[in-house]
Every structure is written in structure tokens, then in C-alpha cells.
N, C-alpha and C positions, 0 to 999 in steps of 0.2 A: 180575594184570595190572599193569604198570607205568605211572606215568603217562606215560611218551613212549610206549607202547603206546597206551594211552588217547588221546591225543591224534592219535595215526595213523589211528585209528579213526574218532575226530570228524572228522578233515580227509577221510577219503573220501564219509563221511555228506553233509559240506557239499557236496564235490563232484561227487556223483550228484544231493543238488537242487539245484544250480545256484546256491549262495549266494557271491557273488564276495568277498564282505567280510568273512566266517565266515572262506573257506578264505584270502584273504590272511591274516588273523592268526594263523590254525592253521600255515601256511607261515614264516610270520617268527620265530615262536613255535621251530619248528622247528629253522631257520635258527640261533636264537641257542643251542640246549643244544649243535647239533653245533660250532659255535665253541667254547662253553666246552667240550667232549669234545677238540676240539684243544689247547686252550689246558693241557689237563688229563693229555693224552696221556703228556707226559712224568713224570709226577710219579705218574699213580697211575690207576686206573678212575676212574669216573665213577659217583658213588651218586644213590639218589636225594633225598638233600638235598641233592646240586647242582642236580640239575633242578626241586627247588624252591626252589632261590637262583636260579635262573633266571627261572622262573613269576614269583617274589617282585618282581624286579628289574624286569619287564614291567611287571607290574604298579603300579608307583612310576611308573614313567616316565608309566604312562596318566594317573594321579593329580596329576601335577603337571602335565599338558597340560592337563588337565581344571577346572585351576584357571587357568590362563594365557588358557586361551578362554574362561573365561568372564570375568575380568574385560578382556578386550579384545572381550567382546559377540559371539563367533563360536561363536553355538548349534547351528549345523550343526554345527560341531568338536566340542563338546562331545559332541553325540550322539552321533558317531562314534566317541570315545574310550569313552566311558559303555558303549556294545556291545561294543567290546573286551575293555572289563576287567569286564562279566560273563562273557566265554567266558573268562576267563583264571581268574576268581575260581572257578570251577566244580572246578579241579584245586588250590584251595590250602587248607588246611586250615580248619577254622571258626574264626572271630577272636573271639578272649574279649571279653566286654564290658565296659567301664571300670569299671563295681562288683567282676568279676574280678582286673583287671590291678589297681585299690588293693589290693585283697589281698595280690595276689602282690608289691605294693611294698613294702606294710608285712613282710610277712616278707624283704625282701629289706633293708630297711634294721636290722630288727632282729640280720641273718644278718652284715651286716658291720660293723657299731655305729655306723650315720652317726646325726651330730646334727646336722651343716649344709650349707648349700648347696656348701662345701668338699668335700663326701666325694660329691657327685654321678657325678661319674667311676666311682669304684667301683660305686655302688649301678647304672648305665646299663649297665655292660659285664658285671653278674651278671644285671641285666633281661634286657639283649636276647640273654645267649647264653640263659636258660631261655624266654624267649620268644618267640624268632625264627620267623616264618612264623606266630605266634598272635597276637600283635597288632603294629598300626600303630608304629611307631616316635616318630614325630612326640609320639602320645598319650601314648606310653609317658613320653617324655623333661617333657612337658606336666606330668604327675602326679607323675613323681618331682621337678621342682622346684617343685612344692605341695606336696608332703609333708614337702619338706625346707624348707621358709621357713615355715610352720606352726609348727615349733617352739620 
């Protein structure tokens, strides 16, 4: 089963119980792979690592609402995004953990011979394409310029 499958499923589940908040985000969620399926129309099908650059992309947006309410003190907001983006997290792959992702940076800096915070570019754009949808960006970018000002 596919996850826009998956996700059709959940949205009928939420609304035979009656969960108005569920099925809005299951609906929007929705709403946005069949825009990128338009967007996409012309150039090619639609895989499903689009619709987990989809998922992904939701997913960031909740993450940075979820930072803006909190420090502007709107805990109601937050909660509301925080339930989002566990029904959203439910369909996205499992997120390496940072003792992980050093791993994967150190092989990534040894794979393209960076010695300083110069050569970050390279070492970000070998990250995030072997890492994309495993971990955080944010983190990722965190660590590769630790590892690269370390030496």
C-alpha cells in the first residue's frame, strides 16, 4: 500500500470518528501531493519520494510554527501544530539519531576530502541527498559545521 493509500485510509478512519482536526490535516495533507501531482504532471509521474517531499515539506512548516508559537507564548498553537506533525510523522521514515548522522558526516567528509569550513557546501549537498527524509536538516547542517571547525 502506498502512502497516499495510507493516508486515504486514515482520513476515512478520522472521519467515521468524528475527529475534525485529524481529518483537516489528512485533507490538506492531501490537498498538497495532488498540487505537487499537478505541478509534476507535465514532466513525469509522481513517485513516492515525492510524496515524501511532500509529507517532509508539511512537516518543516509545522516545525517552525511550532517554534514561532512558542516563543510568542501561543501554547494552544503549539499544541495544535505538535498533533499535526505527529499524524504527519507517522508516514515519514524513522529519523537517525545524531550519534548516526556524525557517522554519516564523517564518512561524508572523508568521501570528499574536506578539511574546512570552505568545503561545507560540498560535504551538505552529499548529506542531504544520502540523507533526505532520515534526518533533520537544520541538525544535519549543525554538525557538519562542527566537524568541520574541529579541525
Amino acid at each position: 500500500m502506498s502512502i497516499e493509500q495510507k493516508i486515504n485510509e486514515d482520513l476515512k478512519s478520522a472521519l467515521k470518528a468524528g475527529q475534525k482536526e485529524t481529518t483537516l490535516t489528512y485533507r490538506t495533507l492531501l490537498a498538497q501531493i495532488k498540487d505537487e501531482r499537478i505541478k509534476l504532471r507535465v514532466k513525469r509521474e509522481m513517485t513516492e519520494e515525492d510524496v515524501l517531499g511532500v509529507i517532509l515539506n508539511a512537516a518543516k512548516k509545522r516545525k517552525e510554527a511550532i517554534d514561532l508559537y512558542t516563543k510568542g507564548n501561543r501554547n494552544d498553537l503549539v499544541e495544535k501544530e505538535n498533533a499535526e506533525l505527529q499524524l504527519l510523522e507517522k508516514y515519514l521514515p524513522k529519523q537517525m539519531s545524531e550519534e548516526e548522522i556524525a557517522k554519516a558526516i564523517d564518512q561524508f567528509v572523508k568521501q570528499v576530502n574536506a578539511s574546512s569550513i570552505q568545503d561545507l557546501g560540498k560535504v551538505m549537498g552529499l548529506a542531504m541527498k544520502e540523507l533526505k527524509g532520515k534526518a533533520d536538516g537544520q541538525l544535519v547542517q549543525k554538525l557538519v559545521r562542527a566537524r568541520l571547525t574541529q579541525d
